[in-house]
N, C-alpha and C positions, 0 to 999 in steps of 0.2 A: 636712032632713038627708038626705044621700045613704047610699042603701040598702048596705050592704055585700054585695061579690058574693059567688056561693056556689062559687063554684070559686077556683083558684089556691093556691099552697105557704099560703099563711096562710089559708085558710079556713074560717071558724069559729073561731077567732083574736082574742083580743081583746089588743093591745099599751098601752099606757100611755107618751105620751110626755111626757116633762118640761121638755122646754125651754121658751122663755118664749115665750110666745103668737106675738109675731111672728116668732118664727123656726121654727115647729113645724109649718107649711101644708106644706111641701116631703115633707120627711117620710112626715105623716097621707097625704097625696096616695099616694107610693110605696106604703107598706100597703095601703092599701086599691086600689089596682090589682092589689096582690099577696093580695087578696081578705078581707085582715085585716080586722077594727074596730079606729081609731084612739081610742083613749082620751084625750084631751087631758089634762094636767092640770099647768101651768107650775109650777114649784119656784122660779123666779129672776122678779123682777119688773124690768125696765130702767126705771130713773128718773132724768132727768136729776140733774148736780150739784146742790149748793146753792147755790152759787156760782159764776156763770161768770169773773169778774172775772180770774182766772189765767188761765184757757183762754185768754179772749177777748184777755189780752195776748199769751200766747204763738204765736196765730192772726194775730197783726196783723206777727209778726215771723218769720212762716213761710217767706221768700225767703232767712232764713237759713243753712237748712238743706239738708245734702246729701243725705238722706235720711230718709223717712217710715216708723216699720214699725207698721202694722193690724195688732194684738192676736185682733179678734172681729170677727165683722159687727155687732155690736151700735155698735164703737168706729166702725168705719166709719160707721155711718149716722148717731150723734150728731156724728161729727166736720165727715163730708164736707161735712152740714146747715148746721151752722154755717160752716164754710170758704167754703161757698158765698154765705154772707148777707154774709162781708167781701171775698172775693177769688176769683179763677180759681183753681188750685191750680197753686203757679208751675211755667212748664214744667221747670228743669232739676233740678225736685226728683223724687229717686229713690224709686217706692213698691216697698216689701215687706209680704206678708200673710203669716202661719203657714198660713190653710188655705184651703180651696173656698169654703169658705162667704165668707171673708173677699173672696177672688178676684173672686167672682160680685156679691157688693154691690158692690166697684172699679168692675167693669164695668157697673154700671146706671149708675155715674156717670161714665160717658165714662172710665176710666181704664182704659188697658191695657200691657201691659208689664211686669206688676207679678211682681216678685222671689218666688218662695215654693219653697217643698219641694214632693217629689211623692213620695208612698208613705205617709210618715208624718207628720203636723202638728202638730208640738209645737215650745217652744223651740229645745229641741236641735236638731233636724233643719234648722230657718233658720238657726242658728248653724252649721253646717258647708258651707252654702252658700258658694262661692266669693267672693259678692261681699262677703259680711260677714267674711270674712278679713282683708282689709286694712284696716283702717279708721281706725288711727290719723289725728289732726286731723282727721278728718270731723265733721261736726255730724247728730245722729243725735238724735231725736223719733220716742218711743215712744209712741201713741194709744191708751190702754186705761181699764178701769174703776180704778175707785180701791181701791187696796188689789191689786193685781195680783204675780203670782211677780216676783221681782228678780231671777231666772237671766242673762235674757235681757239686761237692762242694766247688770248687774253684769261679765258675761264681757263686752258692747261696750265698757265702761269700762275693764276692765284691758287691752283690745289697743288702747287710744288713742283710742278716741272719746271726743269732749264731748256726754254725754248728759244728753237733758230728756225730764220723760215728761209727757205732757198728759194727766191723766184727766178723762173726758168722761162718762161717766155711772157709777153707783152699779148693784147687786147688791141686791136688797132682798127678802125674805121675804113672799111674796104673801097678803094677805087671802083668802084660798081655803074655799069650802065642802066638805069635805071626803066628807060623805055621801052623794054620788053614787058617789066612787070605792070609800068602804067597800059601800056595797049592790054593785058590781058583783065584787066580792073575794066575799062575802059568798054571792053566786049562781054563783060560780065561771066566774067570766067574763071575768078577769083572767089572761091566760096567761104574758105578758112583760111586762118592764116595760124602757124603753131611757132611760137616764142617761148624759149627756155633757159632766157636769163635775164636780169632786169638790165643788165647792161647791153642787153641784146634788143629788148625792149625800145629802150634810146635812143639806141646807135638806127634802128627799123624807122624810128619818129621824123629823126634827123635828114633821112636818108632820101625819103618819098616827097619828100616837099610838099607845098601847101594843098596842091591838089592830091596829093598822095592819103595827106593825110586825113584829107575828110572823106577818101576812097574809104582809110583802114578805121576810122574812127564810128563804120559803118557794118564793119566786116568784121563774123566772131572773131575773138582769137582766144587760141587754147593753150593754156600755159598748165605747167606740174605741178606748181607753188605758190601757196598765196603771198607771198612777196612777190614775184611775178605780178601778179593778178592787181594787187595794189599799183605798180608803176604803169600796166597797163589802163586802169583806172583814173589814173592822175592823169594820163595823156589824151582822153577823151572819148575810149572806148567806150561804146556802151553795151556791150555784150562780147562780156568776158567768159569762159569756162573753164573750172578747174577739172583738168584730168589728172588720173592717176601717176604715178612717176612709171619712167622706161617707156620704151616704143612701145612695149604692149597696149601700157596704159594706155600713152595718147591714142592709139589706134583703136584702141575701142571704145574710147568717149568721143571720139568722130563718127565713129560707126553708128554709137546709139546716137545720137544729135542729129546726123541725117537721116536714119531711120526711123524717128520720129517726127520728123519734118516733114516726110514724104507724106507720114498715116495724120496727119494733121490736114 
């Protein structure tokens, strides 16, 4: 395990972050450059469907379509994985992602071009995109987890698209030992905690139990999105912060928040 530095805005700093294991590297990495300890501790587990039998028809009839929109990186990697075992991803099909993270998985897989927001990464914001304006008779294929917000297919549906949504993997409650994170609460070594989905939010609530959660109910936590921030509100937080979206953001509204806390 690499030694956490002893200088930089997070130093002496211990964060908690919850995303699911494979998307948490990026992150932990940023922190701990920023002299933090990264706390891992995944709240969402990615597990494929149960079923591919739908996917795998809707994959085989992918030249369909006039556009593709990547939900997650998560969606991307189960998608693209599979797309790849049956076909090239046809050229004249249009990709759109919501966010960075989404962006940056496109592009490991040779895709670039790809349609998204800049500022802010949510539904909304790819919905007032120019290109999803117009879109009556388009064929539009939504790549997400099962069980995903309808905002986003709902408004392409009433401005005229024929929408399908292909869910490709599952959200699942991780088999997690817990008593690592409670001892490091516990020795006061837990300073922040960064949550970046309200389902992630939840599943964190669920997960810490009663002592847990009046550890976290105690303890900022820093989310990207004020949806976020509301479900961490409902649960009892009482010092929520919203940072900006991508690692950068979070990492330097950690940055400032502890180095304002210091000079205070």
């Amino acid at each position: 395990m690499t030694e956490p530095r002893t200088t930089g805005p997070l130093a002496g700093r211990g964060i908690v972050i919850t995303r699911p294991q494979e998307q948490a590297g990026a992150l932990a990495d940023a922190i701990r450059a920023a002299g933090g300890r990264a706390i891992l501790f995944p709240v969402i587990e990615i597990a494929d469907v149960a079923d591919l039998k739908a996917l795998n028809g809707l994959l085989a009839r992918l030249g369909e379509f006039d556009l593709a929109i990547f939900i997650s990186p998560s969606a991307v990697n189960k998608a693209m994985n599979l797309i790849g075992a049956h076909r090239p991803l046809p050229r004249r099909l249009a990709v759109a992602a919501i966010g960075r993270g989404s962006v940056k998985s496109l592009e490991r897989f040779g895709v670039s071009g790809v349609i998204a927001p800049e500022g802010r990464f949510d539904s909304e914001a790819l919905l007032e995109l120019p290109a999803l304006a117009d879109v009556a008779g388009k064929r539009i294929v939504i790549f997400r987890g099962e069980g995903g917000r309808e905002l986003l297919g709902d408004t392409l549906t009433a401005r005229g698209a024929h929408l399908e949504y292909a869910e490709c993997y599952r959200r699942t409650l991780p088999r997690a030992d817990v008593s690592p994170l409670m001892r490091a609460w516990a020795r006061h070594e837990v300073h922040a905690v960064v949550v970046t989905s309200s389902g992630g939010m939840s599943h964190l609530f669920d997960m810490v139990g009663k002592l847990g959660q009046a550890w976290l109910q105690k303890t900022p936590v820093f989310v990207p999105h004020p949806r976020i921030a509301e479900a961490a509100r409902g649960l009892g937080v009482r010092e929520v912060v919203l940072t900006a979206a991508g690692d950068e953001g979070i990492v330097a509204v950690l940055a400032d928040y502890f180095s304002a806390s210091c000079r205070a």
